[in-house]
C-alpha positions in Angstrom: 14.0 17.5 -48.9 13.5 16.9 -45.0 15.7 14.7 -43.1 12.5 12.2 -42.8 12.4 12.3 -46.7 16.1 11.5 -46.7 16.3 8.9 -44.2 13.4 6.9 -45.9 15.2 6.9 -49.5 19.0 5.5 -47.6 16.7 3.5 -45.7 15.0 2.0 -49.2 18.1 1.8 -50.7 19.7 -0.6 -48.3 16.9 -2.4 -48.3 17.3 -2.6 -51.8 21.1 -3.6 -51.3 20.4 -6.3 -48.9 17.6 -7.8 -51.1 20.0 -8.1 -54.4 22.8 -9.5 -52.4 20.4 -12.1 -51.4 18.8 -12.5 -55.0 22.8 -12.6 -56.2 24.0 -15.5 -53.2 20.8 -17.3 -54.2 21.5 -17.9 -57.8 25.1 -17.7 -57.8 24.2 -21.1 -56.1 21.8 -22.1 -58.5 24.8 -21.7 -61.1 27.3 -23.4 -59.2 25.2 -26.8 -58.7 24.3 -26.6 -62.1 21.8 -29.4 -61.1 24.2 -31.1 -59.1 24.3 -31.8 -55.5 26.8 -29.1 -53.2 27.9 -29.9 -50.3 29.2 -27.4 -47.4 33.3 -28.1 -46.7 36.1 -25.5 -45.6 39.5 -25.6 -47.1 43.0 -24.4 -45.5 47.0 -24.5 -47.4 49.9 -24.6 -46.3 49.8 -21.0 -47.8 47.0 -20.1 -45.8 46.3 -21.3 -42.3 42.6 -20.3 -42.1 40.0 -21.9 -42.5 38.3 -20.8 -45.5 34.7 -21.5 -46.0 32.9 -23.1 -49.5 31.1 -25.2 -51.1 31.9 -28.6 -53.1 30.5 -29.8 -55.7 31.2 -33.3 -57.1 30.7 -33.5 -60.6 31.6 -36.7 -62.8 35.3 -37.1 -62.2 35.7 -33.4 -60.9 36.1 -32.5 -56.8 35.8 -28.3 -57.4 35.4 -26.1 -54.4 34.3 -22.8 -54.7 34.3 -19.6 -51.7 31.0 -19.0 -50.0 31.4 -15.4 -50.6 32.4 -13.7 -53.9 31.6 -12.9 -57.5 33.1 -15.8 -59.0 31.6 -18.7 -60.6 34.1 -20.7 -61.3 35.5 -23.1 -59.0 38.6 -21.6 -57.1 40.2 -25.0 -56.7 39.8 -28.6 -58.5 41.0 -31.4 -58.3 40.5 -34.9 -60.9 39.0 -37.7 -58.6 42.0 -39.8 -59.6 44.6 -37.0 -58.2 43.0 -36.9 -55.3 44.3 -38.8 -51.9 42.0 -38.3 -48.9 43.4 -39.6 -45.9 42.1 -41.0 -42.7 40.0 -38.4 -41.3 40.4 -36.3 -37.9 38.6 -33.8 -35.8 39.6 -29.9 -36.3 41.4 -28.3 -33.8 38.6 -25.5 -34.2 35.0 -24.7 -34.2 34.5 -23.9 -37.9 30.8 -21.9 -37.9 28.0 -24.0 -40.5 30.2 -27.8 -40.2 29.3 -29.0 -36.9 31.5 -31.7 -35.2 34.1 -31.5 -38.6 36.6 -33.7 -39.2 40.0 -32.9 -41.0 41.1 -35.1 -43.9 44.4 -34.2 -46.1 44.4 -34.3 -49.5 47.6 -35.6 -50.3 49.8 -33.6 -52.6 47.5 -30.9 -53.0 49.0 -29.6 -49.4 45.5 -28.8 -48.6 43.5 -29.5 -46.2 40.0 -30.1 -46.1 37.2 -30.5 -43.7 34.0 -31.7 -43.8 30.8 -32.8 -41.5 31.0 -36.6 -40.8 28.0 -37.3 -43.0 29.4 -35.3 -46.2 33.0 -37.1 -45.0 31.2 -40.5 -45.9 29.5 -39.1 -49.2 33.1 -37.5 -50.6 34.8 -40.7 -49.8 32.0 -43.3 -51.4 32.3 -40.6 -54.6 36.6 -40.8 -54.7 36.1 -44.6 -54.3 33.4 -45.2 -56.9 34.8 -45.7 -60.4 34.2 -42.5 -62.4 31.5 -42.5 -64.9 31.6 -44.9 -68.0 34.9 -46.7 -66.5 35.0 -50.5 -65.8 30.9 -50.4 -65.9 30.4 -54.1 -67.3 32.5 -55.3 -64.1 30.5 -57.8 -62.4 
């Protein structure tokens, strides 16, 4: 085998690599919204003071954020709409790359800290204020 020979195979096999990674992010976000709507948010603890990177998805009575990167389909953190307590929001101290002008909100008890873009600030709050699904519905 020449060195062309062998540079063209590792060459077509990262190719490979990068394409399945791709095909893997793509429906690894398919699975996530689950035909639900997912919004772009970053998450930091007490426990860790980085910003971490993820996506939200608000489903029924459910807040569930799960990392941008990784294997896992299943939300890393969730929270029930009523154990949720968003505070008045503020801007973040940094730039956090993909949310644009974020602002900082606290989740109350949760000692987590979430931030958002203004727009998807304004959709998470109308969803924690709305009554969950099927409650008080015949209030006129």
């Amino acid at each position: 085998m020449t060195a062309l020979t062998t540079a063209e195979l590792i060459l077509a096999a990262l190719l490979a690599l990068i394409v399945l990674t791709l095909a893997f992010i793509w429906l690894r976000r398919k699975v996530i919204a689950r035909g639900h709507d997912l919004i772009l948010g970053a998450i930091r603890t007490t426990a860790d003071p980085r910003w971490r990177l993820g996506l939200i998805r608000l489903r029924g009575d459910q807040f569930e954020w799960f990392s941008v990167v990784g294997p896992r389909m299943r939300s890393e953190r969730s929270w029930a709409r009523h154990d949720l307590d968003l505070g008045a929001p503020s801007p973040v101290d940094v730039d956090i790359p993909g949310i644009p002008g974020a602002v900082m909100v606290d989740t109350g008890r949760h000692q987590t800290e979430l931030a958002l873009s203004p727009p998807s600030y304004t959709a998470v709050r109308a969803w924690h204020e709305s009554s969950p699904p099927g409650f008080n519905v015949n209030v006129a």
